[in-house]
C-alpha positions in Angstrom: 0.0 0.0 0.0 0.8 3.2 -0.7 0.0 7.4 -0.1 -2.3 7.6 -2.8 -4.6 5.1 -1.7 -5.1 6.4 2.3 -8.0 9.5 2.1 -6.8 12.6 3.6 -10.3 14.5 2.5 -13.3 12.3 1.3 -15.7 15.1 -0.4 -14.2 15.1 -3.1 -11.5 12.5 -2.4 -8.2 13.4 -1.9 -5.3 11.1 -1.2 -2.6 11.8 1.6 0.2 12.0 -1.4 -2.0 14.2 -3.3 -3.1 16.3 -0.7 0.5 16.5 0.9 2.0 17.8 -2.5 -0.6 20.2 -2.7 0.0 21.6 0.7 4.1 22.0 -0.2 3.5 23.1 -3.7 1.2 25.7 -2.2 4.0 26.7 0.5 6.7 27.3 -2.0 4.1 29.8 -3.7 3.7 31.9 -0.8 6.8 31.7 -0.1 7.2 32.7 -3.8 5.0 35.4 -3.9 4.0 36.6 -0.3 7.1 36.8 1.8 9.8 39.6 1.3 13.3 39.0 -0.6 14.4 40.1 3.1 12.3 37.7 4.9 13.5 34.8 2.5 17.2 35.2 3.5 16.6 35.5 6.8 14.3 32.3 6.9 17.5 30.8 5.0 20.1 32.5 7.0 18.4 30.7 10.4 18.2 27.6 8.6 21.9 27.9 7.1 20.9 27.2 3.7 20.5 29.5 0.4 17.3 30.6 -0.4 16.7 27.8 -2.8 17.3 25.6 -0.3 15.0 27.2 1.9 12.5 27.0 -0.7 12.9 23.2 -0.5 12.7 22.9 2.9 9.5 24.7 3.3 8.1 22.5 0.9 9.0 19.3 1.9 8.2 20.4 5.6 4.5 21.7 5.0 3.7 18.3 2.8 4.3 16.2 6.1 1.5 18.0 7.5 -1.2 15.1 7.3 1.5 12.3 7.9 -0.1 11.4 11.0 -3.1 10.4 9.1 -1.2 7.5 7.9 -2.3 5.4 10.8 -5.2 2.9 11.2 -7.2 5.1 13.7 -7.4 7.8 11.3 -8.0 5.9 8.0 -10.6 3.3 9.4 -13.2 6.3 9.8 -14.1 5.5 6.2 -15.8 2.9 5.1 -14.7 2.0 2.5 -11.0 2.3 3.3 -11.6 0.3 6.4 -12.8 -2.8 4.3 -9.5 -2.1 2.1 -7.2 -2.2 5.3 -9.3 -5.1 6.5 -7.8 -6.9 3.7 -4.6 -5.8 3.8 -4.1 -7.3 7.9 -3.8 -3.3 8.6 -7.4 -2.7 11.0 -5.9 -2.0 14.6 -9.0 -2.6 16.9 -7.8 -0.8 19.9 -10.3 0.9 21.9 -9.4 4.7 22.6 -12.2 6.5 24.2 -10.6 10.2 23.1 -10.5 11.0 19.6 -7.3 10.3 17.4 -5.5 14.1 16.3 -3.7 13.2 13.2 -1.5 16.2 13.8 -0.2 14.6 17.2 0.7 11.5 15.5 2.6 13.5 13.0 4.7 15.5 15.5 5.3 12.2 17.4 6.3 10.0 14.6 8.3 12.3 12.6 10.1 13.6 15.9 10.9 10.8 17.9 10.9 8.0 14.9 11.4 9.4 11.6 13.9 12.4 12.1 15.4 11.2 14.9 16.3 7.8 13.0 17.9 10.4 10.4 20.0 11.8 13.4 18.7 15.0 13.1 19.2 17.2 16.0 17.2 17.0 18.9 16.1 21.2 18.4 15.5 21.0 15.4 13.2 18.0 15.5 11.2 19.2 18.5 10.5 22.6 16.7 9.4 21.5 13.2 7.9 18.4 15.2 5.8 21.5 17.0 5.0 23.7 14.0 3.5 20.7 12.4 1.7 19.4 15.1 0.0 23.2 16.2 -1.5 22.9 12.6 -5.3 22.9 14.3 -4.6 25.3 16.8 -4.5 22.9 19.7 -7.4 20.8 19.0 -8.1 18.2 21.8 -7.4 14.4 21.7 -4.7 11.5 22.1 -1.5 10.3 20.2 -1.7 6.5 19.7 1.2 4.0 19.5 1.7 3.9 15.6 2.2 0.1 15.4 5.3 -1.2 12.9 3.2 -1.6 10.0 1.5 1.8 9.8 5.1 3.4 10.7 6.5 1.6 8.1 3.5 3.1 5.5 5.1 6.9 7.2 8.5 6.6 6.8 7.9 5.4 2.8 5.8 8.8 2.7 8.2 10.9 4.5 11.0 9.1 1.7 8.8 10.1 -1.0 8.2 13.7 0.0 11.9 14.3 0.7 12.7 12.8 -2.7 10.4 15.2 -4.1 11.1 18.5 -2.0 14.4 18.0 -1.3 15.8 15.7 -3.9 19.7 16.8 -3.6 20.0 17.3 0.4 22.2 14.9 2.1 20.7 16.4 5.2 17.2 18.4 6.2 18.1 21.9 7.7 18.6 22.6 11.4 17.7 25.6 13.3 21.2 27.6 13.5 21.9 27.6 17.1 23.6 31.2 17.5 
């Protein structure tokens, strides 16, 4: 399985990898567009990169938004995707009387699985790990264990994104710590 077949908006449908290049595309326009030439190189001089590079970043950062709604909890609220996971072995029925906030799945799994497999500082982790997981202002609910197969399914998305936002970095950008 893959990101284009998990929902991450049902009317219409929208798939996680569609929505989640969307979402970066969109970034890199505002950045583009909105933010000063001055604001640009200052985003790039905290991140130590070039402008370009920035650019990247931002991209690849905003389209792991939704991440977190690569996980069974999430996905098994429609129908017919939970027959389709029921046939792949990938239902988890565990009972969790608060609801499941996607965006605290993402900022757990990308910080203290995904990035921190990649070695990437522990600052830098916890911020972006922060920015993305604020994205609904704080909404209430519970962060599930992601079991190995569904955190197998993220770290293939977070792959694909970086291949397609940041296709030349070695590393992703850490906050400069001056």
């Amino acid at each position: 399985m893959n990101s284009s077949q998990f929902w991450a908006k049902t009317e219409p449908f929208q798939s996680v990898r569609t929505h989640a290049l969307v979402s970066g595309c969109a970034a890199q326009c505002l950045f583009d567009n909105l933010l000063s030439p001055g604001s640009r190189t200052l985003l790039g001089s905290y991140l130590a990169v070039s402008e370009k590079k920035t650019r990247s970043f931002l991209g690849y950062l905003v389209s792991l938004h939704d991440l977190g709604k690569i996980e069974s909890h999430f996905q098994e609220r429609d129908e017919n995707t939970r027959r389709m996971l029921a046939g792949e072995g990938l239902l988890v029925r565990s009972v969790i009387n608060e609801t499941v906030r996607h965006e605290r799945v993402t900022a757990a799994s990308l910080q203290n699985v995904i990035w921190y497999e990649k070695k990437m500082d522990n600052r830098s982790s916890r911020l972006y790990a922060a920015v993305l997981g604020a994205h609904h202002q704080g909404k209430q609910g519970t962060t599930p264990n992601v079991p190995p197969p569904w955190m197998e399914l993220q770290k293939q998305f977070e792959a694909e994104m970086r291949m397609v936002f940041l296709p030349e970095a070695e590393i992703i950008p850490t906050i400069d710590g001056s």
